[in-house]
N, C-alpha and C positions, 0 to 999 in steps of 0.2 A: 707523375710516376708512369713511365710504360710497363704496360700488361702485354706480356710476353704470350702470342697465340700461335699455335699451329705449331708441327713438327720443329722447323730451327729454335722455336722458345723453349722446348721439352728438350733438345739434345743439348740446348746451351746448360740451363739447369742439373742437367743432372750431371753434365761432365762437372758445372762447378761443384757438384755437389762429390765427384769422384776424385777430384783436384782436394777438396779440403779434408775428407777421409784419407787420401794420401798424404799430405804433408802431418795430419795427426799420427800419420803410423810412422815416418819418418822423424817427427819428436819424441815417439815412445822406443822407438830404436837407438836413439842419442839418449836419452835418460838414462837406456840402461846398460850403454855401455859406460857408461859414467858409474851410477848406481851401485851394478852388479859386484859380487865381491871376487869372484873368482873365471878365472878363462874360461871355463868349461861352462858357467854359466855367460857369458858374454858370450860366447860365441854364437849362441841360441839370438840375443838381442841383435847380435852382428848380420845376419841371417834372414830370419823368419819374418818379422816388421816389417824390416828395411827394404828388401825383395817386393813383399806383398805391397808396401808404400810405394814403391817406384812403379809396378805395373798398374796400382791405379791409378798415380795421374797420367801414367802415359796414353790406360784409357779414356781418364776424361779430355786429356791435349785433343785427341784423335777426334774425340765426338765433338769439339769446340771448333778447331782449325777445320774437318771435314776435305781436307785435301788429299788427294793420295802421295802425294811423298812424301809430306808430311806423317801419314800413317804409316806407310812403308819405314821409315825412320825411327819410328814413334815402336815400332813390331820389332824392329831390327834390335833396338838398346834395350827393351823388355824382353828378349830371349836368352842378350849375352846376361844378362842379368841374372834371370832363371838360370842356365846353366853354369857361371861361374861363382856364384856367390856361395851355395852348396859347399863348392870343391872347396874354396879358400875358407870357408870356415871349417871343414873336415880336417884340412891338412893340419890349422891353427891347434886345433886341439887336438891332434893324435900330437904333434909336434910338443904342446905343452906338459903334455900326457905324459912322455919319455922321458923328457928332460924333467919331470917333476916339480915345475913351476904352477901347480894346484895343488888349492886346499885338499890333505889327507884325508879330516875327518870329513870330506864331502862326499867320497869314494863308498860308496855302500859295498860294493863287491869287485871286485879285480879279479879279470879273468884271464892275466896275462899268464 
C-alpha cells in the first residue's frame, strides 16, 4: 500500500474526496427527479443537487489533473452551469405554472 505524503497526496485525496461528494449529489438529483411527485417540486431536484454536484467534481477534476487548461475548462463548464441551470428550471416551472400542469392542492397561496 502507498502512503500518500506531501502536498500532491493531500490534493489527490481530497479532490477524490470532492469527485465522490459530487457524483453523491448527482444521484440524489436523479432520485428525485424520478421520486418527486410534482414539477414544481422537481424543478428544486433539477437544480439545487445537480449544479452544486457538477461544481464539486469539477473542483475536485482541477485539484487531481492540476493543469491550467484543464482548470480553465474545468471554471468554464462550472459557470455555464451556475448560470444556466437557474434560468431553465425558472422558466420550467413558471411555464408549468400557467399551463397548470401541477398538483393544485400543493399550491398554498396564489398570487397571480
Amino acid at each position: 500500500m502507498t502512503i500518500l505524503v506531501g502536498w500532491p497526496g493531500v490534493l489527490d485525496v481530497t479532490g477524490a474526496v470532492l469527485i465522490l461528494l459530487g457524483a453523491l449529489l448527482c444521484l440524489v438529483a436523479a432520485i428525485g427527479l424520478v421520486r418527486l411527485p410534482d414539477v414544481l417540486n422537481r424543478m428544486h431536484a433539477a437544480s439545487k443537487p445537480q449544479t452544486l454536484g457538477l461544481v464539486l467534481l469539477c473542483i475536485g477534476l482541477a485539484l487531481i489533473l492540476r493543469t491550467t487548461q484543464a482548470s480553465l475548462m474545468l471554471t468554464l463548464a462550472g459557470m455555464l452551469q451556475l448560470v444556466t441551470a437557474p434560468v431553465a428550471t425558472q422558466v420550467m416551472g413558471r411555464s408549468a405554472y400557467r399551463t397548470r400542469q401541477h398538483e393544485q392542492s400543493l399550491i398554498v397561496q396564489d398570487e397571480t
